[in-house]
C-alpha positions as CSV (number, residue, x, y, z in Angstrom):
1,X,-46.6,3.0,20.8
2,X,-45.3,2.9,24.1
3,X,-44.9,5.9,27.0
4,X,-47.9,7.9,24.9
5,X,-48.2,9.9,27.8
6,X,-44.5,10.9,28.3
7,X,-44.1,11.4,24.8
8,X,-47.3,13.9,25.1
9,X,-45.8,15.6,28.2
10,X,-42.3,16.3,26.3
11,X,-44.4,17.8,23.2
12,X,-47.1,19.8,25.7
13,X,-44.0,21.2,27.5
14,X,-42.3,22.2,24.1
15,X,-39.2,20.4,24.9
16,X,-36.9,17.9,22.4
17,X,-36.1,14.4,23.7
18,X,-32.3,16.0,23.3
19,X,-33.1,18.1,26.4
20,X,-35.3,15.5,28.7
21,X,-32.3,13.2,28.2
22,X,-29.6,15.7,29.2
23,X,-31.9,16.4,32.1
24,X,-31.8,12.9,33.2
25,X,-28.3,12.4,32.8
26,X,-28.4,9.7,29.5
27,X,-27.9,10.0,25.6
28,X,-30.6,10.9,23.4
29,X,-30.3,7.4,22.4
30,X,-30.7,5.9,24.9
31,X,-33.8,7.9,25.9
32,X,-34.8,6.9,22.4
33,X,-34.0,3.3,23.2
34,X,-35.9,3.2,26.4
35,X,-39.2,4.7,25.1
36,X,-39.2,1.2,23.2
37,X,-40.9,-0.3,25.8
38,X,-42.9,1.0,28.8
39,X,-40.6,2.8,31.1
40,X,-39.8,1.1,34.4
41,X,-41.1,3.1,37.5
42,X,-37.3,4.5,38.2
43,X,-37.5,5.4,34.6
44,X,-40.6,7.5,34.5
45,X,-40.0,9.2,37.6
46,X,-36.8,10.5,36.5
47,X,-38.0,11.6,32.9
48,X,-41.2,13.3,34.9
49,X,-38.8,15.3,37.1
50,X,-36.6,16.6,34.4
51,X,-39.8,17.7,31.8
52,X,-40.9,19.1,35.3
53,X,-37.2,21.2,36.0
54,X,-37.0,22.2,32.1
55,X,-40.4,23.8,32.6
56,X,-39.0,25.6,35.5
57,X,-41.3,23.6,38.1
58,X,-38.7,22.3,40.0
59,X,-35.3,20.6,40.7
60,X,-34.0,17.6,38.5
61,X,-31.6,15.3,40.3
């Protein structure tokens, strides 16, 4: 399975992917689509700082 540890930070932080993806500005679908495969760098920096804002750590953007 790919993006383990993304997938564990979404779970730890007691967030749905529904609400990481509205975060970062796409579909749940295609959040769903791009934990497929290993998340490019742009990817997982974006999905890190939204789990990050929903958990009230921070600004998403």
């Amino acid at each position: 399975m790919h993006n383990i540890e993304i997938r564990q930070a979404i779970k730890a932080a007691r967030l749905m992917q529904y609400e990481v993806a509205a975060a970062v500005g796409v579909s749940e679908s295609t959040l769903c689509k791009w934990f497929r495969r290993e998340l490019t760098d742009e990817q997982r920096e974006r999905v890190l700082a939204a789990i990050d804002a929903l958990k009230g750590g921070g600004a998403c953007g």
